[in-house]
C-alpha positions in Angstrom: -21.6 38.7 -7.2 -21.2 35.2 -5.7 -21.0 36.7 -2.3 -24.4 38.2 -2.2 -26.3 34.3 -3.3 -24.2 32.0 -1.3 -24.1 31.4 2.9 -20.9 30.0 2.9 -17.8 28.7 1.1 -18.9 25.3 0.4 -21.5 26.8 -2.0 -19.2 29.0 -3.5 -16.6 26.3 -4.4 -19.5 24.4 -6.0 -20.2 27.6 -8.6 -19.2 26.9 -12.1 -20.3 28.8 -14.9 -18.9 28.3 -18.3 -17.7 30.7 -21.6 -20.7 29.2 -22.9 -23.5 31.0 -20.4 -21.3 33.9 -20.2 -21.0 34.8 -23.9 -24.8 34.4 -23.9 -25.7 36.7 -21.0 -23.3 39.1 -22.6 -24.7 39.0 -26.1 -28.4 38.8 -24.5 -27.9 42.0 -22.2 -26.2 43.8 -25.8 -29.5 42.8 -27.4 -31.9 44.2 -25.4 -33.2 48.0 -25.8 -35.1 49.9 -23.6 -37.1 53.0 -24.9 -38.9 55.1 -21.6 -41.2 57.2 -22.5 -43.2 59.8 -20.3 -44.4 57.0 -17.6 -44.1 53.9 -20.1 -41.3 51.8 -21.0 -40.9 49.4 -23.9 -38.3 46.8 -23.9 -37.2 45.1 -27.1 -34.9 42.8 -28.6 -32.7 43.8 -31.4 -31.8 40.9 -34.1 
């Protein structure tokens, strides 16, 4: 995904992302539920 936010390679060198922001998207994204019904759509978060 790098390739589609960065212009060149200098910016890409300069992207770090640690264990620490990963493990929280990840747990973030398993949290989340999404319920659609007819033309609504509720989003929660599960705890």
């Amino acid at each position: 995904m790098e390739h589609l936010y960065t212009k060149n390679d200098q910016e890409k060198k300069q992207l770090k992302t640690s264990p620490d922001k990963i493990r929280f998207l990840l747990n973030y994204s398993k949290s989340l539920h999404i319920t659609k019904t007819g033309e609504m759509t509720f989003e929660g978060h599960l705890n």
